[in-house]
SERO-4910 file (N, C-alpha, C, O; in steps of 0.05 Angstrom, whole numbers):
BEGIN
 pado doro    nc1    nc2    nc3   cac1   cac2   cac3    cc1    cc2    cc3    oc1    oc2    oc3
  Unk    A     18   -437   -247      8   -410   -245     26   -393   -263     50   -392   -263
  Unk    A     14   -382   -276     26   -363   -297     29   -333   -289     10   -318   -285
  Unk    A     57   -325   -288     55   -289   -282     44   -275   -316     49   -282   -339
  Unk    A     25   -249   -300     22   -235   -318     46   -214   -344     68   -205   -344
  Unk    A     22   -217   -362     49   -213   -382     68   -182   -375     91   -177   -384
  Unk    A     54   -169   -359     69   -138   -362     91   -143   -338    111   -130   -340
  Unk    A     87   -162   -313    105   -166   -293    130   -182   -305    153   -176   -302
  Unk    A    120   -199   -317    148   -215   -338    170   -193   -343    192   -188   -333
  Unk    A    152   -180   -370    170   -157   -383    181   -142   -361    204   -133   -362
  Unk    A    167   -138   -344    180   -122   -319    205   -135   -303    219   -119   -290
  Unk    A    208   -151   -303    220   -169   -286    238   -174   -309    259   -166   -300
  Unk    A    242   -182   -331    258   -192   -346    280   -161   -353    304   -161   -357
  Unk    A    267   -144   -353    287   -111   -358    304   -114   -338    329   -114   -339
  Unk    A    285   -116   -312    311   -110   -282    330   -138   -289    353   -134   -293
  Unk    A    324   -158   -289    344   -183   -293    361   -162   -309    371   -142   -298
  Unk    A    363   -167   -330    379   -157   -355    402   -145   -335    422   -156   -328
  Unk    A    390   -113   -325    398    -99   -318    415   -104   -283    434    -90   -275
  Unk    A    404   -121   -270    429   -137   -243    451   -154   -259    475   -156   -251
  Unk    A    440   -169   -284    467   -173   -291    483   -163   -302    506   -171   -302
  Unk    A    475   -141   -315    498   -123   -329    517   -117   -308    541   -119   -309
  Unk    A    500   -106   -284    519    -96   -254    537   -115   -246    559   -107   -237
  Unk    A    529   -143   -247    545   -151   -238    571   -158   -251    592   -161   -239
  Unk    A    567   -163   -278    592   -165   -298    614   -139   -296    638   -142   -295
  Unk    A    602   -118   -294    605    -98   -285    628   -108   -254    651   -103   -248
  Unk    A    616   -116   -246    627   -115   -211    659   -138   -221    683   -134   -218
  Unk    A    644   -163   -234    664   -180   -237    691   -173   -252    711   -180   -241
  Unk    A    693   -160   -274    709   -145   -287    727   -119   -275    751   -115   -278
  Unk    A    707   -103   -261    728    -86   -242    748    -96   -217    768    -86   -207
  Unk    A    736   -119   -211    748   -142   -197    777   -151   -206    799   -146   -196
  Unk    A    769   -166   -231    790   -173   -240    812   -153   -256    835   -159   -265
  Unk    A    803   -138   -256    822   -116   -263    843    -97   -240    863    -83   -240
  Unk    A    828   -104   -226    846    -97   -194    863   -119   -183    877   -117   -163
  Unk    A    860   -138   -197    875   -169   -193    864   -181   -173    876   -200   -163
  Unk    A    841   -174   -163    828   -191   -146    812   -219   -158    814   -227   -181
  Unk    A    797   -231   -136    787   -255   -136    759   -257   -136    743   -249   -119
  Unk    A    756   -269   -154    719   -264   -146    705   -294   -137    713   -316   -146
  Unk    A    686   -291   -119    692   -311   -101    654   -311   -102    644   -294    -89
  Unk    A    638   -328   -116    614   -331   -122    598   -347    -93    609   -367    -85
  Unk    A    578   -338    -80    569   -358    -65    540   -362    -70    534   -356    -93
  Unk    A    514   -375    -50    492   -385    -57    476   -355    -50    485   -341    -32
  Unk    A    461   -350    -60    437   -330    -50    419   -349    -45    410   -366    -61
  Unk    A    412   -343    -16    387   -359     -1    363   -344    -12    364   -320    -16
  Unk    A    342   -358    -15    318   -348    -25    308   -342     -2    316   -354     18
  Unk    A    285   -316      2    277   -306     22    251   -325     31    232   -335     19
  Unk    A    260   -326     61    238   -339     80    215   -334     75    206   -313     85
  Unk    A    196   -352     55    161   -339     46    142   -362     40    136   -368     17
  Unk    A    135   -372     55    115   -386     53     87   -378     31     71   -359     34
  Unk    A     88   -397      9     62   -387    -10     42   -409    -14     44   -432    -22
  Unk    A     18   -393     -5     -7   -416     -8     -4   -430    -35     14   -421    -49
  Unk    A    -19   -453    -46    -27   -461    -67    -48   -445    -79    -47   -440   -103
  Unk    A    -67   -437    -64    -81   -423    -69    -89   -393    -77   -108   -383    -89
  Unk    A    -69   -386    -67    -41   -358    -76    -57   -350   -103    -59   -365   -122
  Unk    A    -72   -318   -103    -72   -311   -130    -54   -294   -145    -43   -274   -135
  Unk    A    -49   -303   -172    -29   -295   -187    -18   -259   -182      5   -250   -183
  Unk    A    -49   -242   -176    -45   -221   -167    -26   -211   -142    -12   -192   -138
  Unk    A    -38   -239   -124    -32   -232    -91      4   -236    -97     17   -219    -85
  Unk    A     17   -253   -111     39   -269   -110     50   -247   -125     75   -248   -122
  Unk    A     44   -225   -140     57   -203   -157     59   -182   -137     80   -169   -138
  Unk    A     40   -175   -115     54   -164   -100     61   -162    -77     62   -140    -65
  Unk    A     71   -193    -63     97   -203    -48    120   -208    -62    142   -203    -50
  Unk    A    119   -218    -88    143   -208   -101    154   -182   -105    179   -181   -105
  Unk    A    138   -159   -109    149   -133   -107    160   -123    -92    178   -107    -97
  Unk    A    149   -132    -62    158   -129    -43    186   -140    -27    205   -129    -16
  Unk    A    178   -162    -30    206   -173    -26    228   -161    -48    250   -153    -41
  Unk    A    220   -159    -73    244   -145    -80    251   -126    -70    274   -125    -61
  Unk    A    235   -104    -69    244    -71    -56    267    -82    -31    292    -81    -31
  Unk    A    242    -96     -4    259   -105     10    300   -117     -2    321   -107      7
  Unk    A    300   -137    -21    323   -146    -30    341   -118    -40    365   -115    -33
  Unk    A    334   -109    -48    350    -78    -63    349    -68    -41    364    -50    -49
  Unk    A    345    -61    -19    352    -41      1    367    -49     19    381    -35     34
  Unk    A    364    -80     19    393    -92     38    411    -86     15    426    -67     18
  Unk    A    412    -98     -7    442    -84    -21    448    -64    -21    472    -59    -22
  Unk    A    430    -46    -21    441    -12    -24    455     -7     12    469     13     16
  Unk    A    449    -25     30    456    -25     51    487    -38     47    506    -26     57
  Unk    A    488    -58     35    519    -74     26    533    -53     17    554    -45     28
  Unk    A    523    -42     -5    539    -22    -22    549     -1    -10    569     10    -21
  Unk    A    538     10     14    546     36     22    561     22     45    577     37     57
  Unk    A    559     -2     53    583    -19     78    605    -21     63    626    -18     75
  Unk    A    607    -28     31    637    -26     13    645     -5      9    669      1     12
  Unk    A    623     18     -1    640     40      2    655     54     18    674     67     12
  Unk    A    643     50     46    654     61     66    685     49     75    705     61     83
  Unk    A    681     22     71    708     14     72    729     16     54    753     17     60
  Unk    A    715     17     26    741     37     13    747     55     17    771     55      8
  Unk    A    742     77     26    746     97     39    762     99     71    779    115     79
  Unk    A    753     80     82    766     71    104    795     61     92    814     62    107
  Unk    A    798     53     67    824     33     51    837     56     47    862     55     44
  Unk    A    829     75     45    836     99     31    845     92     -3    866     98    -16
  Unk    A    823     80     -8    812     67    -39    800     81    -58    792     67    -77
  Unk    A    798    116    -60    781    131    -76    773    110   -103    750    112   -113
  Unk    A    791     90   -115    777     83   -152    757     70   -136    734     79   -138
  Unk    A    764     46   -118    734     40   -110    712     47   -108    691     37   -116
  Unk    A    717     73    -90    701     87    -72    674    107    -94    650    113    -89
  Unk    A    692    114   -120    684    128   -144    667    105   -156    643    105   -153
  Unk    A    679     85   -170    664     59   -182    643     58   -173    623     63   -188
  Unk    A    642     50   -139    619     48   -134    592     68   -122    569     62   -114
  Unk    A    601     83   -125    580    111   -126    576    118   -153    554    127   -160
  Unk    A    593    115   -168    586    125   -202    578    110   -212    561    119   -228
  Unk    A    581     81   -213    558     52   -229    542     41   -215    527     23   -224
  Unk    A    540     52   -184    512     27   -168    501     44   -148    477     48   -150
  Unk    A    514     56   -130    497     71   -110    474     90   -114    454     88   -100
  Unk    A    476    107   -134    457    116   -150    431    113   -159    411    127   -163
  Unk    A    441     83   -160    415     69   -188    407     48   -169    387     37   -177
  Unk    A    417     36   -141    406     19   -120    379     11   -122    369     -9   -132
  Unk    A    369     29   -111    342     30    -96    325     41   -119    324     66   -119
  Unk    A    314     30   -137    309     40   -160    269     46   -153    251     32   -142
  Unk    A    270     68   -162    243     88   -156    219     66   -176    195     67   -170
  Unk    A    226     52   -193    203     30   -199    201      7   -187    182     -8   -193
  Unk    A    216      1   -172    201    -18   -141    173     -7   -129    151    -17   -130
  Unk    A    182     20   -118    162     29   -102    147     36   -123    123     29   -121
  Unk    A    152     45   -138    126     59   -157    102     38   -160     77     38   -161
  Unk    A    126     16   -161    105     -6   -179     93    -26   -151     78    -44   -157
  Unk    A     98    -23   -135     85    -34   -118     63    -19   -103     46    -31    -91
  Unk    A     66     11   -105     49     20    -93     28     23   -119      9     35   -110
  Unk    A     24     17   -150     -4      9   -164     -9    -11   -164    -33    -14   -169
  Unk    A      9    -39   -160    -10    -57   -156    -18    -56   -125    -29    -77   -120
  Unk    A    -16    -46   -113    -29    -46    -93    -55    -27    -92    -73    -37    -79
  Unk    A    -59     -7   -102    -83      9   -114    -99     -7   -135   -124     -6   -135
  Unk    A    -89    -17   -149    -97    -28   -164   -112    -58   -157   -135    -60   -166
  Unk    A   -104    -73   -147   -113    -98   -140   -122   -110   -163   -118    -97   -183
  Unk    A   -133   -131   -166   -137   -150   -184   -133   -157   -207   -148   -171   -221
  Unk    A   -104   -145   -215    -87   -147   -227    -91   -127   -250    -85   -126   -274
  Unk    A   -104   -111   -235   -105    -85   -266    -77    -73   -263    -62    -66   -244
  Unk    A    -75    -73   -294    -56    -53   -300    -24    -72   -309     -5    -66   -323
  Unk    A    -29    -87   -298     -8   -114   -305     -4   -127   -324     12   -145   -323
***
């Protein structure tokens, strides 16, 4: 099954752009002399038909992402708080000035709520 070409490009920008963040994350890391300590990201519990159309599967993926970015923006504001709690202000700045911000990014929802108006893959 082949994703449509405009979800690719779509999907390939935000990639780009989680890893910049996280190089981002890894480098402020190590510049504080800490340890960066990599683990598995479990893929979300989702059962998909075979029969699954390419449309339908574009927007449970949307979804599940929004969902995935709003538990992090949930992580992010649990670290900030505890730098703050550290009484950590560079942290506490870092991470409100390079990620809290830009979290929950307004083309999730945008884009899930036209393919969802949209249906059968217009506009994709």
């Amino acid at each position: 099954m082949e994703a449509p070409l405009g979800f690719a490009r779509f999907y390939k920008k935000l990639l780009q752009n989680e890893r910049e963040n996280d190089f981002k994350r890894i480098e402020y890391q190590n510049k504080r002399g800490g340890t960066v300590m990599l683990s598995e990201v479990p893929a979300p519990p989702v059962q998909i038909s075979e029969e699954a159309s390419p449309c339908s599967l574009v927007s449970l993926v949307l979804v599940l992402a929004l969902q995935i970015s709003k538990d992090v923006n949930g992580s992010l504001l649990k670290l900030q708080s505890l730098a703050a709690e550290e009484n950590d202000p560079v942290t506490t700045d870092f991470e409100e000035g390079e990620f809290l911000h830009k979290q929950v990014d307004l083309s999730y929802t945008t884009t899930v709520t036209q393919v969802r108006r949209a249906g059968d893959c217009l506009g994709l």
